[in-house]
C-alpha positions as CSV (number, residue, x, y, z in Angstrom):
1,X,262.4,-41.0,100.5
2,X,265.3,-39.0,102.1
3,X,267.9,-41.6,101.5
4,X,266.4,-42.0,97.8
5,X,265.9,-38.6,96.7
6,X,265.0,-38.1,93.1
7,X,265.2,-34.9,91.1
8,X,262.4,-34.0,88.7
9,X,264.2,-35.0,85.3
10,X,264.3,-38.6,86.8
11,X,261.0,-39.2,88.1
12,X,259.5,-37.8,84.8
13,X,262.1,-40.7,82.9
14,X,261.1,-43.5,85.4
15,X,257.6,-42.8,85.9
16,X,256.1,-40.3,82.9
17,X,257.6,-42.5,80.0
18,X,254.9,-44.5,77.9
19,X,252.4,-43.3,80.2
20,X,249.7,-42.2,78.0
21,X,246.2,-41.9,79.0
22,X,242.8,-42.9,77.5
23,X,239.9,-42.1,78.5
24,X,237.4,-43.5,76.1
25,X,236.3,-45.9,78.8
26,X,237.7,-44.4,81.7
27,X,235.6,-41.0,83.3
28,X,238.9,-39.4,85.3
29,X,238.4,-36.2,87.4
30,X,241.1,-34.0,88.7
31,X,239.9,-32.7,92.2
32,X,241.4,-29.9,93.7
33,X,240.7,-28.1,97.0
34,X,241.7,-24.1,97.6
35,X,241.7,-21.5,99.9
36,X,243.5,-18.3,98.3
37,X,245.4,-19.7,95.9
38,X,244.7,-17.3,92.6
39,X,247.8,-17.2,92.0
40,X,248.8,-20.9,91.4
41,X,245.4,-22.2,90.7
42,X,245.4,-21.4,86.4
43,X,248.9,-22.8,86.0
44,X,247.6,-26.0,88.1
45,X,244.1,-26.1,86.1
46,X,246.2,-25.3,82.6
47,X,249.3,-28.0,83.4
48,X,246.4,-30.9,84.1
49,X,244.6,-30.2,81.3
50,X,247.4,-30.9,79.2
51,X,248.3,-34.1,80.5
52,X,245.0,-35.2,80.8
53,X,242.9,-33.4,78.1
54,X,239.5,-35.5,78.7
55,X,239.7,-35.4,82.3
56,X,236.9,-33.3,83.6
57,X,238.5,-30.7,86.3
58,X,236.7,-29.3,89.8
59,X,237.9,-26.9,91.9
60,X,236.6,-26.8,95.2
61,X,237.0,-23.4,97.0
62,X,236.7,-23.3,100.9
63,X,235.8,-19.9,101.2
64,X,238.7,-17.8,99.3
65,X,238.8,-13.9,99.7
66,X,240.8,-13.4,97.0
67,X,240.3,-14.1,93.1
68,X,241.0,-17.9,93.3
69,X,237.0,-18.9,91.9
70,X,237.3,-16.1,89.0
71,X,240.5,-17.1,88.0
72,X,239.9,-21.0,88.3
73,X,236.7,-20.4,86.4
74,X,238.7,-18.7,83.9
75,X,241.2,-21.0,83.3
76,X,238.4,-23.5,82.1
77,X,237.5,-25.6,85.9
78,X,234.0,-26.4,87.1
79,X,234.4,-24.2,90.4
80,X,231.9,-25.6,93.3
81,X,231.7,-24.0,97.1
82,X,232.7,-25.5,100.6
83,X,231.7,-22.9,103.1
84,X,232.9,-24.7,105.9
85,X,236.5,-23.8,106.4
86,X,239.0,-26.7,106.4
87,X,240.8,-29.6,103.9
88,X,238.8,-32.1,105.4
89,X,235.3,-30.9,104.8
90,X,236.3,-30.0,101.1
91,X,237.6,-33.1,100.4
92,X,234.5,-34.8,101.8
93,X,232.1,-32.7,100.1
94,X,234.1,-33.1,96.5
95,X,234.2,-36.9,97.1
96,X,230.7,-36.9,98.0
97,X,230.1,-34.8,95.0
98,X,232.0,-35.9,92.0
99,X,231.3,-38.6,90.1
100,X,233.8,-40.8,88.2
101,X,235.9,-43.9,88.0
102,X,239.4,-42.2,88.6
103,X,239.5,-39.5,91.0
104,X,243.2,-37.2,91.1
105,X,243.1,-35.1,94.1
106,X,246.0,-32.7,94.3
107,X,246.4,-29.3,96.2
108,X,245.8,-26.0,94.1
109,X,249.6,-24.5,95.0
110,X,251.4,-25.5,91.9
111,X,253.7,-27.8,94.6
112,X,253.3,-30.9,92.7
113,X,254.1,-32.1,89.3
114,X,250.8,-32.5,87.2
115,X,253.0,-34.5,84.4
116,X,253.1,-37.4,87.2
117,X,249.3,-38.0,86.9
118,X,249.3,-40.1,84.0
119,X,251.5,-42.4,85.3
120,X,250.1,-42.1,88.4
121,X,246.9,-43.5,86.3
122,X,248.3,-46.1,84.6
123,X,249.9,-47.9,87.5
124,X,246.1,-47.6,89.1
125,X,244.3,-49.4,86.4
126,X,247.5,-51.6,85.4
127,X,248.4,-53.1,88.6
128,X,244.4,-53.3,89.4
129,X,245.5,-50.6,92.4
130,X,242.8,-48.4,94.4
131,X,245.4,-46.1,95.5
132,X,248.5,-44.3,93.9
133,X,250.3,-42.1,96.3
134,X,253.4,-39.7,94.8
135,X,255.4,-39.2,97.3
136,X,257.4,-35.8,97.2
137,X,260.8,-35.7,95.9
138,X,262.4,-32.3,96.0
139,X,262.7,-30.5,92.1
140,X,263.9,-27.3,93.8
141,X,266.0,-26.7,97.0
142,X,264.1,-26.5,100.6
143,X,260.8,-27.2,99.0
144,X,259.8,-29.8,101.4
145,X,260.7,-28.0,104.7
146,X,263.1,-30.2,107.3
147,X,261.1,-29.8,109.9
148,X,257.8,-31.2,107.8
149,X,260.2,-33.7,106.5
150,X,261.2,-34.8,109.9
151,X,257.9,-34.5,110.6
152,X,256.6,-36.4,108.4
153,X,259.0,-39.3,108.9
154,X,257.8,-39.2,112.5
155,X,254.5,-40.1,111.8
156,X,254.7,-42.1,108.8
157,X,256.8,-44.6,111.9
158,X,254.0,-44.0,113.9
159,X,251.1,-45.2,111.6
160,X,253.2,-48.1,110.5
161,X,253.6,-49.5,114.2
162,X,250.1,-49.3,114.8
163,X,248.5,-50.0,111.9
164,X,251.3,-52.4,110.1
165,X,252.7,-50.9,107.0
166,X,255.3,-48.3,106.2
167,X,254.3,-45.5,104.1
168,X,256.7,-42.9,103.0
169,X,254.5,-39.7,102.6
170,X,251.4,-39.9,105.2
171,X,251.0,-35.8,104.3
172,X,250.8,-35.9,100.5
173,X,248.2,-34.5,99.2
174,X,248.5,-36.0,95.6
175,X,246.8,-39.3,94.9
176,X,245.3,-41.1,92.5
177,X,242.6,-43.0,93.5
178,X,239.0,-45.3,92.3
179,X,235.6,-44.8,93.2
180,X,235.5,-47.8,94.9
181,X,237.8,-46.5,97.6
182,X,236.2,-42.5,97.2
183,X,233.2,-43.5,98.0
184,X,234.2,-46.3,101.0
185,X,235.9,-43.4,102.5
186,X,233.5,-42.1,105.7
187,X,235.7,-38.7,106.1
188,X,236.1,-37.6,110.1
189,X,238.7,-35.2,109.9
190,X,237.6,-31.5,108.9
191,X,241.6,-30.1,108.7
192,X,244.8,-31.0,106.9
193,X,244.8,-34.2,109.2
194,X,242.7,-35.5,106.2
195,X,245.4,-37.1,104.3
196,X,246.2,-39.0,107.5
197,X,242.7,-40.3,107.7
198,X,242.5,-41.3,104.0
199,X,246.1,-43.7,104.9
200,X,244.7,-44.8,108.0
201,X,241.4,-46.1,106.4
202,X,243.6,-47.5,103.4
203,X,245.8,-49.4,105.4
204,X,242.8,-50.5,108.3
205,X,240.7,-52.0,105.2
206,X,243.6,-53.2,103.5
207,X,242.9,-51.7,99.7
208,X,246.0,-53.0,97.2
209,X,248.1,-49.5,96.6
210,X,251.4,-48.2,96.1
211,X,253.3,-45.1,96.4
212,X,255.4,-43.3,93.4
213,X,258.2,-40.5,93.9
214,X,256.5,-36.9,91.8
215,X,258.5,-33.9,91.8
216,X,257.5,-31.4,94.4
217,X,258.7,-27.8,93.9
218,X,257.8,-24.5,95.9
219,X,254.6,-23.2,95.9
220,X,253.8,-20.4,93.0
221,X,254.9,-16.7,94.0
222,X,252.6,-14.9,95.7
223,X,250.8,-17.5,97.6
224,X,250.9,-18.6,101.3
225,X,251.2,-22.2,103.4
226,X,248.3,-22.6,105.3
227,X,249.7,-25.0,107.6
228,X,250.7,-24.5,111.2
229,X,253.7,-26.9,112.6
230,X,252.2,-26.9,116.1
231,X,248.9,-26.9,115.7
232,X,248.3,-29.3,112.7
233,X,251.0,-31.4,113.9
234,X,249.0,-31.3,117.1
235,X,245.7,-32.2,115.3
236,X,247.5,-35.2,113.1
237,X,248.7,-36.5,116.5
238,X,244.8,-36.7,118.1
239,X,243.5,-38.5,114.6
240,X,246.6,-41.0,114.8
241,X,245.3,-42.0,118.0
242,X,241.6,-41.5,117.7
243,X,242.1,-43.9,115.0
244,X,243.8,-46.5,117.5
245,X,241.0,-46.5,119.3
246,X,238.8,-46.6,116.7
247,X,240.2,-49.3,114.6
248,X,242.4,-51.4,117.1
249,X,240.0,-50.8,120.6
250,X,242.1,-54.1,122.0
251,X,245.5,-52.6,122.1
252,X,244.4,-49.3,122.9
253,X,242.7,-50.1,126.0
254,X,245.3,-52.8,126.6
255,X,247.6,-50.5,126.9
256,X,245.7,-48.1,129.7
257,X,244.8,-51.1,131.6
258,X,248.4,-51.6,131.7
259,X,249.0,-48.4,133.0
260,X,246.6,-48.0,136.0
261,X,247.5,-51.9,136.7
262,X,251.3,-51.0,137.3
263,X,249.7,-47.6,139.2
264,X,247.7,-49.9,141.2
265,X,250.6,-52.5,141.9
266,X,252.7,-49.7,143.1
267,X,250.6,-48.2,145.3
268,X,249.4,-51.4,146.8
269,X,253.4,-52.9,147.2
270,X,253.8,-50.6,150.5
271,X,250.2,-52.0,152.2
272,X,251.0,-55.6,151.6
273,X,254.5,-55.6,152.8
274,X,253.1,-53.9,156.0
275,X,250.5,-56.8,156.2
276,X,253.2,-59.3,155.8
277,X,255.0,-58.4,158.4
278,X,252.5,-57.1,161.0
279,X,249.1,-58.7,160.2
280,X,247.5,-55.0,160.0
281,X,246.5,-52.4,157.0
282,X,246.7,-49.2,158.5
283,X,247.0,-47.1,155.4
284,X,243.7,-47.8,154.6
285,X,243.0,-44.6,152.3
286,X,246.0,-46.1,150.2
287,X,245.0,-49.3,150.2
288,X,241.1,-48.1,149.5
289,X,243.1,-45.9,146.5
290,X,245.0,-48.8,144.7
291,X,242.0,-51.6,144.5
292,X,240.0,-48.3,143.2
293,X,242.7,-48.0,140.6
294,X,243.2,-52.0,139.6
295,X,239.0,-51.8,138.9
296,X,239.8,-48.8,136.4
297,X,242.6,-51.3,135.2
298,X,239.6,-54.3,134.5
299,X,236.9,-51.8,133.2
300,X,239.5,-50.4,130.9
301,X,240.9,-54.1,129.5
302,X,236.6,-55.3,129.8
303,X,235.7,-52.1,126.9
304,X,239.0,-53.4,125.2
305,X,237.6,-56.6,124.3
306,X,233.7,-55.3,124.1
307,X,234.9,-52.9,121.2
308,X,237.1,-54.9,119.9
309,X,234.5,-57.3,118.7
310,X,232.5,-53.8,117.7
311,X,235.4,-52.8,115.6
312,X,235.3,-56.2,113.3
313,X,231.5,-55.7,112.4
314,X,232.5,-52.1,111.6
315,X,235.9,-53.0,109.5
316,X,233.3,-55.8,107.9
317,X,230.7,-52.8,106.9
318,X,234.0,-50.4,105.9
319,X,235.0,-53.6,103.6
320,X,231.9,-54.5,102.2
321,X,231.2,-50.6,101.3
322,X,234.0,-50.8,99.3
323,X,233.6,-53.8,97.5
324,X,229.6,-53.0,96.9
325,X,231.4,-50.0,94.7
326,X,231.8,-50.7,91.1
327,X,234.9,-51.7,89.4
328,X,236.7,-49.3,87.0
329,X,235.8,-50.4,83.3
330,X,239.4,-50.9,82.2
331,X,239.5,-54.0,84.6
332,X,236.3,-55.5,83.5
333,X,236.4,-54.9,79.8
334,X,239.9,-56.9,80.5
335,X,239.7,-60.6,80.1
């Protein structure tokens, strides 16, 4: 997105335009996790209910101690509890929760642009998507930090060389979404390393989606980032990986084969040369060392192809999960 930057006015005309949303067959919820945000939440609640008066709207607070249930309850939500502290479990719990065909998840911060969402919608049930990702496009200077954009970038490169497609906003915490892909979604991650898993699992089961540039603008006045550069950044890094392993066993235990073989091969060069040329091993410790090492090297490329045959039953279970899930009625009362 940073050489195709949008500003607000022109993502609204692109995207917003002829977007209008019915939901006489359609049940849409607006799902929104917080943690002290009373003094964006109301404008967020208020701004989505206006774009999407028959959507029914949850807030999900993760243990606020400030006024963020009272005033969400106020501004007209259905306010529910997540004691457990972090993104991940509330987004678990609200997907385990909520019941409905279309499912908008969006941060309670007032960051993104809540007139997005119906077009968001449309492109879902028009293009027969189960995902819609708005990727953020600055509507007010230094909104999107350079170092999480920079960031971001990083690992959206990551993801798409191991898991073989490029997304442009990995973070975002805006997405439109169907039950059939809620309710596939298993949900490992307990932090803000949760959007990660949700585009891992999309892009490892292979669901039809697209992303969509939204207007992203600072968050309301008064409130605070929860997020930590180091330490989330840190935490993104572990899933990324976990995820390898989890998904695509063969290359990631390819790859530490690799490793201890060339360790191995190094630390056996010395010993055989010697042999060559005198017929005797007399670093035996070394020589004891590397065929220790070359073993790890087999056991390591052995679980590789073990789990690798593990990992297609368990993509075939993730796949089948989400198919078993009903389709949206605006695609079957299509003919």
């Amino acid at each position: 997105m940073d050489g195709d930057r949008h500003t607000a006015s022109q993502v609204r005309n692109i995207f917003v335009e002829d977007a209008t949303i019915s939901a006489r067959d359609i049940e849409i919820a607006v799902i929104i996790p917080c943690l002290n945000e009373e003094h964006g939440i109301a404008g967020v609640v208020d701004d989505f209910r206006s774009v999407l008066p028959d959507a029914t709207i949850y807030v999900y607070d993760n243990g606020s101690t400030d006024r963020t249930t009272e005033v969400a309850r106020e501004a007209g939500a259905i306010v529910r509890q997540e004691p457990r502290r972090g993104k991940g479990n509330v987004v678990r719990r609200m997907f385990a929760d909520v019941d409905a065909d279309v499912y908008v998840m969006v941060d309670g911060d007032g960051t993104y642009d809540a007139a997005t969402a119906p077009a968001m919608i449309k492109r879902l049930l028009s293009d027969h998507l189960d995902m819609v990702i708005a990727t953020r496009a600055d509507s007010e200077q230094e909104a999107f930090r350079k170092g999480h954009r920079a960031g971001n970038q990083g690992f959206a490169a990551l993801i798409a060389s191991l898991f073989g497609r490029q997304l442009t906003d990995v973070f975002s915490g805006y997405r439109a979404m169907t039950r059939r892909f809620v309710k596939s979604f298993p949900g490992y991650s307990s932090g803000f390393e949760i959007e990660t898993e949700l585009s891992v699992h999309a892009l490892s089961i292979r669901i039809p989606m697209v992303e969509m540039p939204a207007p992203f603008g600072n968050r309301a006045a008064g409130s605070e980032s929860k997020l930590s550069t180091l330490r989330d950044g840190t935490r993104i890094l572990r899933i990324v990986f976990y995820f390898l392993k989890e998904v695509r066993p063969l290359l990631f235990f390819s790859v530490l084969a690799l490793v201890f073989a060339v360790i191995s091969l190094v630390l056996a060069y010395p010993v055989v040369v010697t042999y060559v040329e005198t017929g005797l091993v007399p670093r035996f410790p070394t020589a004891i060392l590397a065929t220790g090492v070359m073993l790890i090297a087999f056991l390591f490329g052995a679980c590789g192809l073990i789990l690798d045959s593990v990992a297609a039953m368990r993509w075939e279970a993730k796949r089948s999960a989400y198919l078993n899930e009903p389709l949206p009625p605006e695609w079957t009362n299509k003919s």
